[in-house]
ROKOLFI-783534 format. One line per 5 residues: number of its first residue (from 0); for each residue z, y, x of N, C-alpha, C. Coordinates in Angstrom, 1 decimal. Atoms other than C-alpha are relative to their C-alpha. Example, Ala and Ser with C-alpha at 12.3 -4.5 7.8 and 13.67 -1.06 7.14 Angstrom:
REM ROKOLFI-783534
0	0.0/-1.2/0.9/7.8/-4.5/12.3/0.0/1.2/0.9; 0.0/-1.1/-0.9/7.1/-1.1/13.7/0.8/1.1/-0.8
REM end
This chain:
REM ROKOLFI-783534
0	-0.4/1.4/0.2/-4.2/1.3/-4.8/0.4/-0.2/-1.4; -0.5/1.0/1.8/-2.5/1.3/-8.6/-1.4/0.3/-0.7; 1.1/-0.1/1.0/-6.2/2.6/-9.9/-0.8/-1.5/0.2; 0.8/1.5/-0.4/-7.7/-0.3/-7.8/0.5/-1.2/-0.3; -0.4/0.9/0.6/-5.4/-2.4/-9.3/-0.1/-0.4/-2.1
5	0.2/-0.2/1.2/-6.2/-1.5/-12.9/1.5/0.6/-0.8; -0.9/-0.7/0.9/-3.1/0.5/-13.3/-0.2/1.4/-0.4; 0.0/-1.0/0.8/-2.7/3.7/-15.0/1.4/1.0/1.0; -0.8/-1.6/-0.8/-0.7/7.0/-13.0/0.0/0.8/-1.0; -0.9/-0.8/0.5/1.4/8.3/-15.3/0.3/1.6/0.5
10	-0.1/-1.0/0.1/2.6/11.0/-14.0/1.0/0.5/2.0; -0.8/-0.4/-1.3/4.2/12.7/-10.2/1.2/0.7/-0.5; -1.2/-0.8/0.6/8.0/13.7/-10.9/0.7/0.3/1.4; -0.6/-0.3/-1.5/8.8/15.2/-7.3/-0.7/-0.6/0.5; 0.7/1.7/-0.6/8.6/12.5/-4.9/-0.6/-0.5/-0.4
15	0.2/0.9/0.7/8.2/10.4/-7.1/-1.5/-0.9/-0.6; 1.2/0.0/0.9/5.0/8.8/-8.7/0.3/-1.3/-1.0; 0.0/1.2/1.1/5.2/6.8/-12.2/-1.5/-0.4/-0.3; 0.8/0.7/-0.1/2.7/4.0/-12.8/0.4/-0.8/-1.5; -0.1/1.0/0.9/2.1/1.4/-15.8/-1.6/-0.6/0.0
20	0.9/0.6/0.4/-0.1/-1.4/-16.6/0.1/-0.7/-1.0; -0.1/0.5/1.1/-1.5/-3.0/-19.3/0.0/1.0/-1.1; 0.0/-1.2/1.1/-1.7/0.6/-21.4/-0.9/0.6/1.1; 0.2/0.2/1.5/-4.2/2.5/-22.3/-1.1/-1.3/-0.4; 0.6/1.1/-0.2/-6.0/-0.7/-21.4/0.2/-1.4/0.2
25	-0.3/1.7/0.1/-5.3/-4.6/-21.9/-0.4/-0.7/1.3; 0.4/0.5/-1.9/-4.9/-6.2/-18.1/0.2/-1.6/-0.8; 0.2/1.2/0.0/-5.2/-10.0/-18.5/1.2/-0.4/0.3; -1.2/0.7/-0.9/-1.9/-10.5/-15.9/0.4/1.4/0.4; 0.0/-1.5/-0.6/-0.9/-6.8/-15.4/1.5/-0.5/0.6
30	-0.5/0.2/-1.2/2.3/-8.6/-13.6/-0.5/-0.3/1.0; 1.2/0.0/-1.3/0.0/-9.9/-11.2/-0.3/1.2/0.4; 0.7/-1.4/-0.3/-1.4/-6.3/-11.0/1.0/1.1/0.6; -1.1/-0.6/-0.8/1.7/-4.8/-10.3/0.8/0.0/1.3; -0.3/0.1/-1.1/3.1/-6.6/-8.1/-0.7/0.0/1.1
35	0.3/-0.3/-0.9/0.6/-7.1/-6.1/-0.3/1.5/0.6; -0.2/-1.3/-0.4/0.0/-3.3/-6.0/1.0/0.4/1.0; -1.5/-0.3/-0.9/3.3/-2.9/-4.4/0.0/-0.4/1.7; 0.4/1.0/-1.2/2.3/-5.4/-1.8/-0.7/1.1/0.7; 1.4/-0.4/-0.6/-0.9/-3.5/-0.9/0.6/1.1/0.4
40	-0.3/-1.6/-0.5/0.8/0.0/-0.8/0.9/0.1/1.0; -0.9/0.4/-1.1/3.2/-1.3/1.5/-0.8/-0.5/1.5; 1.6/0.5/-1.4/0.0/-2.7/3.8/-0.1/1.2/0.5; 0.7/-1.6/-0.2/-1.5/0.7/3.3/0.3/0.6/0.7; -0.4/-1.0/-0.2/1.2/2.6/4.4/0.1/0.1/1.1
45	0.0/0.5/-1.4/1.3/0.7/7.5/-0.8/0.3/0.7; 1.0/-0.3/-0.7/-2.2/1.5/8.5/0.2/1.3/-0.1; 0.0/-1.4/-0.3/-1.6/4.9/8.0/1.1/0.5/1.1; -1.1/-0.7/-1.2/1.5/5.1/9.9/-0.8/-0.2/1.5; 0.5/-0.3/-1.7/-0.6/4.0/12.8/-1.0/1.2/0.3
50	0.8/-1.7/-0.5/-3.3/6.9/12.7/0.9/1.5/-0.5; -0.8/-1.1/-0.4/-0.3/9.1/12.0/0.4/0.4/1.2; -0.2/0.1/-1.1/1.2/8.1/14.7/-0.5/0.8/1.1; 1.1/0.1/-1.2/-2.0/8.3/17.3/0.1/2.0/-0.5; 0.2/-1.2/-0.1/-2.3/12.1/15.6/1.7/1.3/0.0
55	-1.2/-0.8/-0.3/1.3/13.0/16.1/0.8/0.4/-1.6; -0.4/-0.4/0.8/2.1/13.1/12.5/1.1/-0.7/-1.1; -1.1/1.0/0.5/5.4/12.0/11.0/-0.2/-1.3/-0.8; 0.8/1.2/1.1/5.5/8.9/8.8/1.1/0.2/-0.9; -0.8/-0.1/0.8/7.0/8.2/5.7/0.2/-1.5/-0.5
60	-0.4/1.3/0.5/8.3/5.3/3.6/0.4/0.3/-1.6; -0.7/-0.3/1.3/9.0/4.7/-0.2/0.6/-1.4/-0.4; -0.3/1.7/0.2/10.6/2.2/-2.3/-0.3/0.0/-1.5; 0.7/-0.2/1.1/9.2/1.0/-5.5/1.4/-0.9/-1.1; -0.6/0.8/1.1/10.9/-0.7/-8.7/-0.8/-0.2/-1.0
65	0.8/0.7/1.3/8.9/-3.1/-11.3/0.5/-0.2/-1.3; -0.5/0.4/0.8/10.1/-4.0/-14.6/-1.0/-0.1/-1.2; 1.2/0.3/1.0/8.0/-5.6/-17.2/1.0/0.1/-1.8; -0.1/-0.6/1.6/9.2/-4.6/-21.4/-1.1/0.2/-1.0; 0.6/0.0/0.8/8.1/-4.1/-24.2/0.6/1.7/0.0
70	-0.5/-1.2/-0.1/7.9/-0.4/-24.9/-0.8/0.8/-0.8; 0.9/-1.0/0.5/6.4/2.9/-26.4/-1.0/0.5/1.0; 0.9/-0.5/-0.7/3.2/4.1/-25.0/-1.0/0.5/-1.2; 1.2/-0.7/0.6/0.7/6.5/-26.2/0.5/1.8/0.5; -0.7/-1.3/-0.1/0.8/10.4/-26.9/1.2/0.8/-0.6
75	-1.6/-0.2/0.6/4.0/12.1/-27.1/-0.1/1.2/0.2; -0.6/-1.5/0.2/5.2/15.5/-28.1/-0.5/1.1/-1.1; 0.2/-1.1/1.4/4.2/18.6/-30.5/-1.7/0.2/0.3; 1.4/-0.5/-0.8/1.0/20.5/-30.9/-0.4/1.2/0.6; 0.3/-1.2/-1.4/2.1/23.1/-28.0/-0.5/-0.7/1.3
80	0.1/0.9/-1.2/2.4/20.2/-25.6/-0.3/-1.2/0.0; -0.1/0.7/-0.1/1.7/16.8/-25.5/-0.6/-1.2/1.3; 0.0/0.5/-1.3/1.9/14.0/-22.9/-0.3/-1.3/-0.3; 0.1/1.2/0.0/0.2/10.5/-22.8/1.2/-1.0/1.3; -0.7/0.1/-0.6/3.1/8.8/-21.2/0.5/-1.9/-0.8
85	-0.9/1.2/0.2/5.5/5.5/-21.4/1.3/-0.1/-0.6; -1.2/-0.2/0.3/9.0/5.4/-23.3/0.8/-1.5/0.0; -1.1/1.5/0.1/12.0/3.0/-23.5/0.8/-0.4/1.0; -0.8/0.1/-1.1/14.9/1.5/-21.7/-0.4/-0.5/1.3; 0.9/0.5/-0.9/12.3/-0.9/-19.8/-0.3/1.1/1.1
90	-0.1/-0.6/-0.6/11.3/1.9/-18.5/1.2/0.8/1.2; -1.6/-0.3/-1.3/14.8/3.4/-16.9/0.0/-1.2/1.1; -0.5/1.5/-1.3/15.3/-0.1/-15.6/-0.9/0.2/1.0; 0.8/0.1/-1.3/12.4/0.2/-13.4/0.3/1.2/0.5; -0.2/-0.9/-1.2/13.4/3.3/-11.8/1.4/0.1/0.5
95	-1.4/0.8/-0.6/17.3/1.6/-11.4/-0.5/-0.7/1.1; 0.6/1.0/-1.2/15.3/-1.0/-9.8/-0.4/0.6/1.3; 0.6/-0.8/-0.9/13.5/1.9/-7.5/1.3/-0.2/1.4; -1.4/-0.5/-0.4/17.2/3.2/-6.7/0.7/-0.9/0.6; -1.2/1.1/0.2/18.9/0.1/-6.5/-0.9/-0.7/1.8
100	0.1/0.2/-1.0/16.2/-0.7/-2.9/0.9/0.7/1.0; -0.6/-0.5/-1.2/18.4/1.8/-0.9/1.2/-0.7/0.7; -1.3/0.3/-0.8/21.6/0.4/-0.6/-0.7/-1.9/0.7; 0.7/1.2/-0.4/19.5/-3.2/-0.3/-0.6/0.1/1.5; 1.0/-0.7/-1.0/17.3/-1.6/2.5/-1.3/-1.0/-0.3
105	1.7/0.5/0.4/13.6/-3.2/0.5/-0.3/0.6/0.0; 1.2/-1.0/0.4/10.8/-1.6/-0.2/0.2/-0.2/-1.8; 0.7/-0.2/1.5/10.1/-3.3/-3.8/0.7/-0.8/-0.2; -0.6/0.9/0.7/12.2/-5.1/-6.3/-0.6/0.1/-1.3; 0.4/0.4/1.6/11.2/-6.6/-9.4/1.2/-0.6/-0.9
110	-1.0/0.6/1.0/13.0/-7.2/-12.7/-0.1/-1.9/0.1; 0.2/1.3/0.1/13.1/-11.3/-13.7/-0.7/-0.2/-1.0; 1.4/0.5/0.9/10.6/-10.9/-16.3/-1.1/0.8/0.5; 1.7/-0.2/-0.6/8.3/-9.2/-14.1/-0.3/-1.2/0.8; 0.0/0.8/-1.1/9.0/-11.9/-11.6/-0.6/-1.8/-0.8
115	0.2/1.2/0.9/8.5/-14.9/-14.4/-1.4/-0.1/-0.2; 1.5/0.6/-0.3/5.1/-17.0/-14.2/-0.7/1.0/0.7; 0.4/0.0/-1.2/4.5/-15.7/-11.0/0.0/-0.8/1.0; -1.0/0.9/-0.8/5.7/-18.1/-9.2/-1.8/-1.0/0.7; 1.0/0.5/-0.9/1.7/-19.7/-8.1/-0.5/1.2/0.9
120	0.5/-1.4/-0.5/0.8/-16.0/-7.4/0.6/0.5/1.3; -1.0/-0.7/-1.3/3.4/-14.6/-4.7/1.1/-1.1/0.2; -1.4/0.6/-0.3/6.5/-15.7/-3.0/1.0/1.0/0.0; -1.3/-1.3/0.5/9.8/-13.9/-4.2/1.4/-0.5/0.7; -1.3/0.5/-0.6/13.1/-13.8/-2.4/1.0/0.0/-1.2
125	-1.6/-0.2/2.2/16.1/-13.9/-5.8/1.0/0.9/1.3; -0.5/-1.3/-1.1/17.9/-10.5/-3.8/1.4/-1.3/-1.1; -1.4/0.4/0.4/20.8/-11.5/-6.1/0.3/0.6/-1.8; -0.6/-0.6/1.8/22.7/-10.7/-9.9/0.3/1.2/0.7; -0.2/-1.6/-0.7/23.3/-7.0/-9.8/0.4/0.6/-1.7
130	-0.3/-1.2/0.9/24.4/-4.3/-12.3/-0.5/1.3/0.0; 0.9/-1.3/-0.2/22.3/-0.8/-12.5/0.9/0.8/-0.4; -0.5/-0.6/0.6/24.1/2.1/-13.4/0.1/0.4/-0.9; 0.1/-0.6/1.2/24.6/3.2/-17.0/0.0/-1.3/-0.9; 0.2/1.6/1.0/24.2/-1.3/-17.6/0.8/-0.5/0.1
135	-1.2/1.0/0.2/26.8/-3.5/-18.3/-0.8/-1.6/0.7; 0.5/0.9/0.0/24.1/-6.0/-18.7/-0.5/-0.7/1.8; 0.2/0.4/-1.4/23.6/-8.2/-15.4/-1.7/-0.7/0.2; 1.5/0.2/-0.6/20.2/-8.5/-13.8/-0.5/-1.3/1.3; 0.5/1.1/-0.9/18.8/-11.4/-11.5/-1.5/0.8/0.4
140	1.2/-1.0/-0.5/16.2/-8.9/-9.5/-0.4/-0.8/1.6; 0.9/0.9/-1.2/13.7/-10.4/-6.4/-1.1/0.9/0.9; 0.6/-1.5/-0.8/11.9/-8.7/-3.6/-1.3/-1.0/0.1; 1.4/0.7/-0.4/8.1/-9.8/-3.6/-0.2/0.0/1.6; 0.0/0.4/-1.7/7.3/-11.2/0.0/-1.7/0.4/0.3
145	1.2/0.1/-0.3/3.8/-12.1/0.0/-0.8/-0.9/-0.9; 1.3/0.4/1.1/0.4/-13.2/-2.1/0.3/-2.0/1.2; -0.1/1.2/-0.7/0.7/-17.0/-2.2/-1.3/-0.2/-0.7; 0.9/0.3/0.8/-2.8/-17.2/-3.8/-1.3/0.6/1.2; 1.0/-0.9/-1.2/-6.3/-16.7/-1.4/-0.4/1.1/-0.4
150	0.7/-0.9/-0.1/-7.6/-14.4/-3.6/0.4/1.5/0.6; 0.1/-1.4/-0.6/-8.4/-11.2/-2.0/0.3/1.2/-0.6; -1.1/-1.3/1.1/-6.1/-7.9/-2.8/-1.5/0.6/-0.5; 0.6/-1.3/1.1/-8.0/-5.5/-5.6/-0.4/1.1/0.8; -0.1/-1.1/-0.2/-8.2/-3.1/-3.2/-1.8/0.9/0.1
155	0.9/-0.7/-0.4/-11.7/-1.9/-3.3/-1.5/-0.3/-1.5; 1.2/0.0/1.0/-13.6/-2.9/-6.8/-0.2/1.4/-0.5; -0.1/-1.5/0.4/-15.0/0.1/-8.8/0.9/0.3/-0.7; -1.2/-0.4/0.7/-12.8/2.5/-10.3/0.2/-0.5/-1.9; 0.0/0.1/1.7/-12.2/2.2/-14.1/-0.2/1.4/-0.6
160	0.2/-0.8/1.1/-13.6/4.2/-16.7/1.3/1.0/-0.2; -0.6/-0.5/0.7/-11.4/7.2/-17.9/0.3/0.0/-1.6; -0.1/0.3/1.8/-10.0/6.7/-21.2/0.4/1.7/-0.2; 0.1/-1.1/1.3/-9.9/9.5/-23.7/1.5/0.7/-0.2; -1.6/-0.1/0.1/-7.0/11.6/-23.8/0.5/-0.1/-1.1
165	-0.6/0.3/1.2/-6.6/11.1/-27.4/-0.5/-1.4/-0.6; -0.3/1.4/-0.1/-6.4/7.4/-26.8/0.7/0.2/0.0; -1.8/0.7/-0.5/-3.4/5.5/-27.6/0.1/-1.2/-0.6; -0.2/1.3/-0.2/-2.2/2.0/-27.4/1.3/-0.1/-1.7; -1.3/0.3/0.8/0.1/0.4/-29.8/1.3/0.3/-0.1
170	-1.4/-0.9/-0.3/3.5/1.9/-30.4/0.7/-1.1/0.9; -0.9/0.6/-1.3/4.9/-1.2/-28.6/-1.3/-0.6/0.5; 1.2/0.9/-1.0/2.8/-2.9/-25.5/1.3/-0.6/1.1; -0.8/0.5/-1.1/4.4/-4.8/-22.8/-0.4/0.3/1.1; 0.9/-0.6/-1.3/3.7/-2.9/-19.4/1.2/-0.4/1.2
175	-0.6/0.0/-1.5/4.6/-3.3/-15.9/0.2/1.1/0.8; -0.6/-1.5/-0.6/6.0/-0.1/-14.3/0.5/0.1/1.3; -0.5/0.3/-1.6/6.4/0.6/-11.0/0.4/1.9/0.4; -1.0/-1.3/-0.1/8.5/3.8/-9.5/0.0/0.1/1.6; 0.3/-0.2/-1.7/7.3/5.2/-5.9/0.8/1.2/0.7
180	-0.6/-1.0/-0.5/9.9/7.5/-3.9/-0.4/0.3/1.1; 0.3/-0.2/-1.0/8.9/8.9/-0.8/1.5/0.4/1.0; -1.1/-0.2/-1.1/11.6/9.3/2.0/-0.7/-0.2/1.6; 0.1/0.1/-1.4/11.6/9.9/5.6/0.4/-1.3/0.7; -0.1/1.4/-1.0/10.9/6.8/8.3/0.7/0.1/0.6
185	-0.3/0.1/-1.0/12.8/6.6/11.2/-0.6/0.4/1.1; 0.8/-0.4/-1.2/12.1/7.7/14.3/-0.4/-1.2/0.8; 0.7/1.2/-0.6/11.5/3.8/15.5/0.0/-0.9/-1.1; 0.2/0.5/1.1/9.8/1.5/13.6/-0.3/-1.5/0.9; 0.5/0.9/-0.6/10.1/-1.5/15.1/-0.8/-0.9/-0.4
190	1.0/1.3/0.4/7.3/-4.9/15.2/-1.0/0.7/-1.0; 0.7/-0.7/0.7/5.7/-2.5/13.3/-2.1/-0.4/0.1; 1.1/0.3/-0.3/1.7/-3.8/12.5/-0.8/0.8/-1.3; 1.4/-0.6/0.8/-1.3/-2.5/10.6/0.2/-0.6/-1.7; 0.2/0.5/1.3/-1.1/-5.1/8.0/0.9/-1.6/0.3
195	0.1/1.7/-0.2/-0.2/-9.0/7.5/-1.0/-0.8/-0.2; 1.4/0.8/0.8/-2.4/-11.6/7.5/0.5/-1.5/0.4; -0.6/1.2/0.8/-2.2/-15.5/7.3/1.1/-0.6/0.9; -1.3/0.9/-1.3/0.8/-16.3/10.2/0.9/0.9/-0.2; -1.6/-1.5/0.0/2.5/-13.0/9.5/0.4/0.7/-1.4
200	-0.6/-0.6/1.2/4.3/-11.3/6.3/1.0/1.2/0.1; -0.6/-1.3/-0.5/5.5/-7.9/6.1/1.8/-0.5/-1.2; -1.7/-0.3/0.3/9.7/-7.5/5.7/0.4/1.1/0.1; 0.0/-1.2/-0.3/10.7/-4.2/4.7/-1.6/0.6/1.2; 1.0/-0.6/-0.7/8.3/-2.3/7.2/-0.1/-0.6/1.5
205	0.6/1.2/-1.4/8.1/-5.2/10.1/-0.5/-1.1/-0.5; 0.6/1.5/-0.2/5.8/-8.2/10.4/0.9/-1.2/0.6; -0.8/1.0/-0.6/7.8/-11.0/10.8/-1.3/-1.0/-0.5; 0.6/1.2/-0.2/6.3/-14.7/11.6/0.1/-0.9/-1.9; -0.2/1.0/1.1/5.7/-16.5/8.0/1.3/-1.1/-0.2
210	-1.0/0.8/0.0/7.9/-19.2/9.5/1.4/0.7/0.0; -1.5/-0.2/0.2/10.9/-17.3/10.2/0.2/0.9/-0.9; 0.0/-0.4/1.4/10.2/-15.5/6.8/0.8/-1.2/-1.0; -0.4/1.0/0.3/10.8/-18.8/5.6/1.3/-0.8/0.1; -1.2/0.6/-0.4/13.9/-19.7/7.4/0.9/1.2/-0.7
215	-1.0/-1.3/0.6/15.5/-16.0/6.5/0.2/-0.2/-1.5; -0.1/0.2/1.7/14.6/-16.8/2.2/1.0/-1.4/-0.2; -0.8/1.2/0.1/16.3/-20.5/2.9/1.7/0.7/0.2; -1.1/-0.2/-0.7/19.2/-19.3/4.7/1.2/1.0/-1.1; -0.1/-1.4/0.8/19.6/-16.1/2.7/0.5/-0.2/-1.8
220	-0.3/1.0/1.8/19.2/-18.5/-1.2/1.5/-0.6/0.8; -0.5/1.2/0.1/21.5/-20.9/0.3/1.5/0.8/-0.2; -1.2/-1.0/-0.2/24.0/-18.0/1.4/0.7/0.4/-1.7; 0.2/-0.7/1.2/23.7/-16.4/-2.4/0.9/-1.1/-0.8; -0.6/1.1/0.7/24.2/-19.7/-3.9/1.7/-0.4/0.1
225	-1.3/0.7/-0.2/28.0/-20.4/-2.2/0.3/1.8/-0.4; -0.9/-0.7/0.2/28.8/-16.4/-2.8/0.0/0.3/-1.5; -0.7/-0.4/1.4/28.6/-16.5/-6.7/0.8/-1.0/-0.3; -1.1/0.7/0.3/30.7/-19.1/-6.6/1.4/0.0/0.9; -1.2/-1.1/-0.9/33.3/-17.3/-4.0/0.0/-0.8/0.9
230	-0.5/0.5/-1.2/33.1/-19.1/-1.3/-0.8/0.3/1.4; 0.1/-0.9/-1.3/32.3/-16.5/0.8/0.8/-0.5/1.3; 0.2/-0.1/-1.4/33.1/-17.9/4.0/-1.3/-1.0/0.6; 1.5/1.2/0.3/30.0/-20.9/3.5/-1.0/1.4/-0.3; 1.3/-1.3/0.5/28.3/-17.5/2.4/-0.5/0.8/1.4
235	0.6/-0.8/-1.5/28.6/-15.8/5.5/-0.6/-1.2/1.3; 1.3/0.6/-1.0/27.5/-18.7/7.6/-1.3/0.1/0.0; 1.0/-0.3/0.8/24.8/-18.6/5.4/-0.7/0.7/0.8; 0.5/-1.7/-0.7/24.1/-14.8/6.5/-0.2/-0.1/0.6; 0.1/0.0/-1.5/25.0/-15.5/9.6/-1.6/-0.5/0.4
240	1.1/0.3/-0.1/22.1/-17.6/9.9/-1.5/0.7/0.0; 1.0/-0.7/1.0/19.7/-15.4/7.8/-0.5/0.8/1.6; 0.3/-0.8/-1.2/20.1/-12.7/10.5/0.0/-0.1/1.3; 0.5/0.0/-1.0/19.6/-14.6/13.4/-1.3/-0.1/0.2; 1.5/-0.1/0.1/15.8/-15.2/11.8/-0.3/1.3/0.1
245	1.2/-1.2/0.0/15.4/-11.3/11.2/1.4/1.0/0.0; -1.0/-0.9/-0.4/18.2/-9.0/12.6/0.3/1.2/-0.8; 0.1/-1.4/0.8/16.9/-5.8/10.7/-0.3/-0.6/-1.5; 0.0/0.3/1.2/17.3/-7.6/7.2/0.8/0.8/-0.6; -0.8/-0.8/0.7/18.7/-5.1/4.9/0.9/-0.8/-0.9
250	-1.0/1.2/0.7/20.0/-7.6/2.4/1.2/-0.5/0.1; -0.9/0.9/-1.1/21.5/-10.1/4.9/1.0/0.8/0.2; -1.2/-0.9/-0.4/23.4/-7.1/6.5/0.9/0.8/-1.4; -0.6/-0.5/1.2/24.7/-5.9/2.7/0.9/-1.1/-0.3; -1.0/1.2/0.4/25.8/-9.7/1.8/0.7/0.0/0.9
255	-1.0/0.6/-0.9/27.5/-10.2/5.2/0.9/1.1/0.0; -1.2/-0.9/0.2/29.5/-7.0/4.5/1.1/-0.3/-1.4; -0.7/0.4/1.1/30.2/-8.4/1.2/0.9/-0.7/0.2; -1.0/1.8/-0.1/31.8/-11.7/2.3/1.0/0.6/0.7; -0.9/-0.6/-0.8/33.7/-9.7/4.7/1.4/1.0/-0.8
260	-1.1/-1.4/1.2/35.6/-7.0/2.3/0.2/-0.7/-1.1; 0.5/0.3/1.6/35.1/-8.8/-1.3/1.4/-1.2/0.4; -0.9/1.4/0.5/38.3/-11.2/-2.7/-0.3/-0.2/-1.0; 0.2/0.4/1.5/37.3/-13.4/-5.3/1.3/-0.4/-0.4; -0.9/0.9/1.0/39.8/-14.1/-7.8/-0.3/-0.7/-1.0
265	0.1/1.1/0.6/40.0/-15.9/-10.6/-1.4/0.5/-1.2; 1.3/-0.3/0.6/37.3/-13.9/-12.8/-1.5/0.3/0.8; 1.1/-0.4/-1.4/34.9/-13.6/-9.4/-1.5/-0.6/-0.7; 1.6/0.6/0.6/31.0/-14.0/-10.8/-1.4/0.2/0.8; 0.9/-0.5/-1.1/29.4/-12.9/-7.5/-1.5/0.7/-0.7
270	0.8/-0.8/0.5/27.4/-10.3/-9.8/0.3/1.2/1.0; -0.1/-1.3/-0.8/26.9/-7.0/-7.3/-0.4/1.5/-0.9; 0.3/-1.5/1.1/27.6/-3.6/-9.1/0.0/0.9/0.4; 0.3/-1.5/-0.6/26.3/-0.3/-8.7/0.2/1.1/-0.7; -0.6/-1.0/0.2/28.0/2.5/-10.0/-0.6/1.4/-0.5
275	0.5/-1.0/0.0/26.3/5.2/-9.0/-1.8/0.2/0.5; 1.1/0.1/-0.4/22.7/6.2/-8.6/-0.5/0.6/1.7
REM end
């Protein structure tokens, strides 16, 4: 899926797999390219969980993080070793971003300049302001929903040419980075379908109805909106709401824990901070 999207596979670090677009080759819209990647591998994983399933063989789940920068790319290191690779804070952020779906319960979050002029392309939920660990600086990060555009996912043009391992890009490029963890599914997966298609949209790893996708992002903004300005108890109605569209919403169930425990006082900025990774 990221080759069929015209990204570049960096490198496997454990679990893990690093990705970038837009290096060592110029994408047109490599946010487009990314995100929707994300989309597709989340389809994908779906159809495979069903002929796991049918063959008895566990499933799994990951969660990705996007962030678009400006950064270092080319080759890096001495001449015992060297690594065509990605550098810069941009980079970290997107694998905060990765980190930062667990306590959420998403699959994929995007920074707000991966998520910027997107906005004909996909539909994005605004998760909320947040803090990553090691940042001071506050983030406005968004969970890609679904392709709001007909064309048809990337998933099957030819591959791309291999570039030259002693190719390299400009010391700075702007790339889109995405950060895949693998973890263990659950042993039930509920509403669980193959794929989405034009009445249904995947949430986390269920097909919910477009419409009450729609009611959950209303309900869910509107909630967000009354808790940065503390008035968490209009927030949890909010919530309340959210999760009677979609019960198993990771989010929903994080803000309605918020409103619950959280006193705003008089510096209250309903920014949510994370600590630890």
């Amino acid at each position: 899926v990221i080759v069929a999207s015209k990204g570049t596979l960096d490198k496997f670090i454990g679990d893990c797999i690093m990705a970038l677009w837009n290096a060592p080759r110029s994408i047109k819209n490599h946010k487009r390219a990314a995100v929707g990647a994300a989309l597709d591998m989340q389809s994908r994983l779906l159809q495979l969980h069903k002929s796991w399933a049918q063959a008895g063989i566990p499933t799994v789940r990951f969660r990705i993080g996007i962030n678009t920068d400006t950064v270092l790319v080319g080759n890096f290191g001495c001449e015992h070793r060297i690594n065509y690779t990605v550098l810069g804070d941009g980079v970290n952020l997107a694998s905060r971003l990765e980190a930062t779906n667990k306590p959420f319960g998403t699959v994929a979050l995007v920074s707000e300049s991966t998520q910027s002029q997107l906005h004909e392309d996909f539909a994005f939920r605004r998760i909320g302001n947040i803090t990553v660990p090691g940042k001071a600086e506050v983030l406005a990060v968004y969970e890609p929903l679904y392709r709001l555009t007909s064309a048809a996912s990337p998933l099957s043009p030819p591959l791309p040419q291999c570039m030259s391992s002693t190719s390299c890009c400009s010391p700075t490029n702007s790339c889109a980075q995405i950060v895949v963890e693998v973890a263990p599914a659950p042993t039930e997966t509920p509403n669980e379908e193959t794929s989405a298609d034009g009445d249904t949209v995947l949430n986390a790893w269920r097909t919910v109805p477009k419409a009450v996708m729609s009611e959950l992002t209303q309900n869910y903004e509107e909630g967000m909106r009354h808790f940065v300005t503390g008035n968490l108890s209009a927030a949890e109605g909010a919530f309340k709401r959210a999760a009677q569209a979609v019960p198993e919403d990771g989010p929903t169930a994080l803000l309605l824990g918020l409103c619950r425990t959280e006193m705003p006082g008089p510096h209250w900025d309903g920014v949510i901070r994370f600590e630890h990774k």
